[in-house]
C-alpha positions in Angstrom: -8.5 -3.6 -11.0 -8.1 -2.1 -7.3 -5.2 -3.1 -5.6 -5.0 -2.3 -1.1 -2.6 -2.8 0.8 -3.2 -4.1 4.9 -2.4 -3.2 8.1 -3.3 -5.4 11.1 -3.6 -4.2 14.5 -3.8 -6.1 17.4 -7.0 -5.7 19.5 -6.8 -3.7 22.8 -6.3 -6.1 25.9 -7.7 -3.0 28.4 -9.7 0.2 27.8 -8.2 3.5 28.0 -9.1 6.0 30.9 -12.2 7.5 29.4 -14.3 9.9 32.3 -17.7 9.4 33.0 -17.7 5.8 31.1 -17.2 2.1 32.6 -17.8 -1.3 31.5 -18.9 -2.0 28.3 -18.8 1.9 26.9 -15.7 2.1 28.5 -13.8 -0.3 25.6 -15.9 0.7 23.0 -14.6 4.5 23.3 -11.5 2.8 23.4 -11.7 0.9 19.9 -13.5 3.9 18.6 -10.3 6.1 19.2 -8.6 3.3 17.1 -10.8 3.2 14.4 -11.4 7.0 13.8 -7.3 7.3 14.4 -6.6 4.6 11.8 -9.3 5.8 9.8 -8.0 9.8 9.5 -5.0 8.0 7.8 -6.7 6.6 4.9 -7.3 2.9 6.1 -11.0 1.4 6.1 -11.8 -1.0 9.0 -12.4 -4.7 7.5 -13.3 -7.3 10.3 -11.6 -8.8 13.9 -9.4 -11.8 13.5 -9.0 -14.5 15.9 -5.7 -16.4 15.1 -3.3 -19.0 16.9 0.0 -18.2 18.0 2.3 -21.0 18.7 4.3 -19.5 21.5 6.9 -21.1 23.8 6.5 -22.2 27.2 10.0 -22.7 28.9 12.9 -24.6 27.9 10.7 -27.3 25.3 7.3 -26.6 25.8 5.0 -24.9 23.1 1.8 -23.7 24.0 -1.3 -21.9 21.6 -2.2 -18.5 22.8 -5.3 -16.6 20.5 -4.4 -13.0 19.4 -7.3 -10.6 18.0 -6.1 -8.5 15.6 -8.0 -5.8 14.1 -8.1 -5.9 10.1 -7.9 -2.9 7.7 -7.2 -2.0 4.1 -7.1 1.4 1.8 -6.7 1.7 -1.7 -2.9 1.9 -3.5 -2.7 4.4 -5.9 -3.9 2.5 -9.7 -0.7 3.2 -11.8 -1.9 1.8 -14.9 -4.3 5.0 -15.2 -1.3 7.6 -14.7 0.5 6.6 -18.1 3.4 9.3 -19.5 2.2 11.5 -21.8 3.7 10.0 -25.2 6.1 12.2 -26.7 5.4 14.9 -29.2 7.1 14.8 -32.5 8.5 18.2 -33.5 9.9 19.5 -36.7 13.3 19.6 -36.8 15.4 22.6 -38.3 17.2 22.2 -41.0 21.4 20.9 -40.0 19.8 19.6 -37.0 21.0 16.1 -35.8 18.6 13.6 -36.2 18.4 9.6 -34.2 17.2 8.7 -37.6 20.1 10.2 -39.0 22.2 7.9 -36.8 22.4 5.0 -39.3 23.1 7.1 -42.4 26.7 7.1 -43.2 26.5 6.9 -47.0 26.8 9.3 -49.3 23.5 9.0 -51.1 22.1 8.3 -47.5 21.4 4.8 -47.8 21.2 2.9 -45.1 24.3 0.4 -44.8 22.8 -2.5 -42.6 20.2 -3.1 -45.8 
């Protein structure tokens, strides 16, 4: 299965000096440099969010403000495809130490925990 990771940006208030453009192609040149900056990184634009930020008002007072924030994901890399290699089993020369070997005290090479 996929797994992403996110990254939320918050929405520009004001566009960016941009010549030759105003109003309305003015701020989307703006979220355009965003989008293709974000997006030379690896991360795919998902959606705008609108969400409610409880924020504090002077000494008691709480007030909700609305913050956009612009959504994207990209792909993590999928570990359970990049498995070791499992390990070759070589012939071993003769005198060689051995792990099997490791529980073989006995003479006649029994092993002593039977």
């Amino acid at each position: 299965m996929q797994r992403y990771e996110y990254k939320l940006v918050p929405a520009p208030q004001r566009a960016t000096k941009h010549k030759g453009l105003k109003g309305a192609d003015l701020f989307a040149a703006t979220l355009q440099e965003i989008l293709n900056a974000l997006g030379q990184e690896g991360w795919e634009y998902q959606r705008a969010e609108t969400l409610p930020e409880e924020v504090r008002t002077g000494l008691t007072a709480r007030t909700t403000t609305y913050r956009q924030l612009l959504v994207f994901r990209r792909a993590l890399p999928d570990t359970t495809s990049q498995q070791p290699a499992p390990a070759q089993i070589t012939a071993r020369p003769e005198g060689q130490p051995s792990l099997a070997n490791l529980f073989l005290d006995r003479e006649d090479g029994s092993d002593p925990r039977n």
